[in-house]
C-alpha positions as CSV (number, residue, x, y, z in Angstrom):
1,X,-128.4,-56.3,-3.8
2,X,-126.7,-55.9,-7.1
3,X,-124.3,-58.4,-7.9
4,X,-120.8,-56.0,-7.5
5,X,-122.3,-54.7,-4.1
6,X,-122.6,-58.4,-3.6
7,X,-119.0,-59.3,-4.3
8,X,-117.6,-56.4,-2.6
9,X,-119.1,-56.9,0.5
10,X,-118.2,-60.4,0.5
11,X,-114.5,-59.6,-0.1
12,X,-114.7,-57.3,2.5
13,X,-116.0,-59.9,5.1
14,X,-113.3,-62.4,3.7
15,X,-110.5,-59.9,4.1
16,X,-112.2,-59.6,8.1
17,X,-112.0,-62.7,8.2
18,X,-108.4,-63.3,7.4
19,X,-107.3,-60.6,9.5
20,X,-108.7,-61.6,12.6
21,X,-107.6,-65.3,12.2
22,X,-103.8,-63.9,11.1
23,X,-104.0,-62.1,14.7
24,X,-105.5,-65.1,16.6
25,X,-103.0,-67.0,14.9
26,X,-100.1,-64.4,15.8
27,X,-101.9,-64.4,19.7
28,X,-101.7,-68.2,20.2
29,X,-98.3,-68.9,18.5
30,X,-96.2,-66.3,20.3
31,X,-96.7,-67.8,24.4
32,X,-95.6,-70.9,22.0
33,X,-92.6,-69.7,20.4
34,X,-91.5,-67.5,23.7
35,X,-91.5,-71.0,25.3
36,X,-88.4,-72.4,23.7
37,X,-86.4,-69.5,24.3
38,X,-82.8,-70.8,25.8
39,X,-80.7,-68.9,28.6
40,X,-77.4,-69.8,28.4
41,X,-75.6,-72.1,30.8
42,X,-72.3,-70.4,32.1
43,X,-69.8,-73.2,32.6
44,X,-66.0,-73.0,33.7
45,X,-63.7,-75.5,32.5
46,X,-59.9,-76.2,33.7
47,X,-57.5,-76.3,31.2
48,X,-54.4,-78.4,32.1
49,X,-51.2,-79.1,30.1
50,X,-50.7,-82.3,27.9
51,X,-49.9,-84.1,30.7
52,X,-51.6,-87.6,32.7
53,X,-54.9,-88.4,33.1
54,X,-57.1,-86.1,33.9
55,X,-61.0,-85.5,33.6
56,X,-60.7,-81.9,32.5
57,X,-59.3,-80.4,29.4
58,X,-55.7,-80.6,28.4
59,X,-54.0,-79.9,25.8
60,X,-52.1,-77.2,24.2
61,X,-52.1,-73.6,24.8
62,X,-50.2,-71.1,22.1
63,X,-50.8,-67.8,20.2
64,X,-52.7,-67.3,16.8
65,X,-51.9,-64.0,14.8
66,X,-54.3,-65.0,12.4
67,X,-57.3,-64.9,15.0
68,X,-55.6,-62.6,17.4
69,X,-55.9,-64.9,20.0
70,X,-54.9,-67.7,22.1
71,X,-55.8,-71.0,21.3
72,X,-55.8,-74.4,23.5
73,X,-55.6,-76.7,21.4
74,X,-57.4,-79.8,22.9
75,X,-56.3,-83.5,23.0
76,X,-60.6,-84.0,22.0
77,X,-59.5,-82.1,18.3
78,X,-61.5,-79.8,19.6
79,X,-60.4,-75.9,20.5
80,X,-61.0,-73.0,22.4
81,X,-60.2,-69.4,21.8
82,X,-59.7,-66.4,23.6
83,X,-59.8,-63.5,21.5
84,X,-57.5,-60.6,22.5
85,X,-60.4,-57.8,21.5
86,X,-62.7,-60.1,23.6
87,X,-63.3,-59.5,27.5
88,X,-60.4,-59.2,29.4
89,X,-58.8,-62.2,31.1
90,X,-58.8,-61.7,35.1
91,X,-56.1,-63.2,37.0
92,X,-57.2,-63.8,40.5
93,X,-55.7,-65.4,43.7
94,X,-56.0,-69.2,44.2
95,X,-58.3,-68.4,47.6
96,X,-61.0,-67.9,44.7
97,X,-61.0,-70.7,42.6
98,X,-63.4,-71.9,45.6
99,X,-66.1,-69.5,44.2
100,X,-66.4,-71.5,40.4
101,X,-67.6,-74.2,39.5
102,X,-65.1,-76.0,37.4
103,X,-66.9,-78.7,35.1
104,X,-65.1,-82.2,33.7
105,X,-65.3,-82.7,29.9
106,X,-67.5,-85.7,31.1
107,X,-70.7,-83.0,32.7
108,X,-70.5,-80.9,29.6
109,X,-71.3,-83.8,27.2
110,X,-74.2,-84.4,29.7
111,X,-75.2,-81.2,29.3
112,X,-75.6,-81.2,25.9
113,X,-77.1,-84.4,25.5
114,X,-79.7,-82.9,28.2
115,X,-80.1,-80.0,26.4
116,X,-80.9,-82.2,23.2
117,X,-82.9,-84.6,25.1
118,X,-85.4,-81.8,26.7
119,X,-85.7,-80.1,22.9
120,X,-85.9,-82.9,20.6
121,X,-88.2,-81.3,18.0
122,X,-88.4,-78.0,19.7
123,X,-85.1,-76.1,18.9
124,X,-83.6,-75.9,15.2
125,X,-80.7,-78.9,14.7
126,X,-78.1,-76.1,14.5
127,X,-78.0,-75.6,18.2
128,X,-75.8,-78.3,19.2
129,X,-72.6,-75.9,18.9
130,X,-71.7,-75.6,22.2
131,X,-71.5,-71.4,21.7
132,X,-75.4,-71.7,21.2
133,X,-76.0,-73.5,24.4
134,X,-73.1,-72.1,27.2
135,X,-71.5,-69.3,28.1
136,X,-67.8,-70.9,28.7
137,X,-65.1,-69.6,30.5
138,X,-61.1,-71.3,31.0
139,X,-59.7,-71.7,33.7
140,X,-55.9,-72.4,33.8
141,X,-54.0,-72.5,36.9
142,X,-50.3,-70.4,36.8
143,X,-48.4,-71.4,39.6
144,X,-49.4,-72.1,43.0
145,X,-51.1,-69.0,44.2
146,X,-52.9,-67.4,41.3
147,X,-55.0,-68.2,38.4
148,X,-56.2,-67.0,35.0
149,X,-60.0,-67.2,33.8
150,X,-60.9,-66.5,30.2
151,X,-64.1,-66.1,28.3
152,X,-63.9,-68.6,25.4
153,X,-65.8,-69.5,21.9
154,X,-65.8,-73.1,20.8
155,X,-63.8,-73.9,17.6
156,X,-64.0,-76.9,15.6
157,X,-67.3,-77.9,17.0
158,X,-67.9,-80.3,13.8
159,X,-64.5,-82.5,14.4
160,X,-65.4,-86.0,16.3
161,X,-63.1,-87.2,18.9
């Protein structure tokens, strides 16, 4: 075999080569990636005014023409926002409340630090904003026999306590 015939087959055998191991590569890494996929947790929190102790969230409630939204302000220096263009706040009777799961500020840290405990060195660091891991809805009670729930994004996720 001349030596060109020589070096074309063999680059031909090497580019084979390289192709099958890209697709067993691509076949044995994608079961692994698919693996740390993360459904969101849906959590309800109650949102209370600045008022006594209490193991849910207080704070502030008021309206933000900048974001078109409203924002409670928590006493944590934390936030949450519900955007007017967002879902639709449902005001249901208090019979309800019954059906959700209301959460203390306490089981959402827990949460969290489960979360981060079961992907330590799986999931990219970013992840720890609590947008990335829940699905979070307020609830704040209006008087006696009715209540409001709205869907929420976490603000100021970066401010400490």
């Amino acid at each position: 075999m001349s030596d060109t015939k020589y070096k074309a087959a063999t680059t031909i055998t090497m580019s084979i080569k390289a192709s099958f191991l890209f697709l067993f590569a691509l076949v044995v890494t994608t079961p692994l990636l698919a693996q740390f996929t993360y459904q969101k947790d849906t959590i309800y929190l109650k949102f209370e005014p600045n008022e006594g102790n209490s193991p849910y969230y207080r704070g502030i409630k008021f309206y933000n023409k900048e974001e078109n939204g409203v924002v409670f302000n928590l006493l944590t220096k934390r936030s949450l926002l519900y955007k007017d263009k967002s879902q639709s706040a449902d005001t249901l009777s208090i019979e309800k409340l019954k059906n959700y799961c209301i959460i203390t500020t306490e089981e959402v840290e827990q949460k969290v630090k489960a979360f981060q405990k079961a992907t330590y060195k799986k999931w990219p660091s970013h992840k720890d904003d609590k947008n990335d891991l829940f699905v979070t809805y307020l609830i704040e009670i209006i008087n006696g026999k009715q209540f409001v729930i709205y869907p929420v994004i976490w603000r100021n996720e970066g401010a400490t306590p």
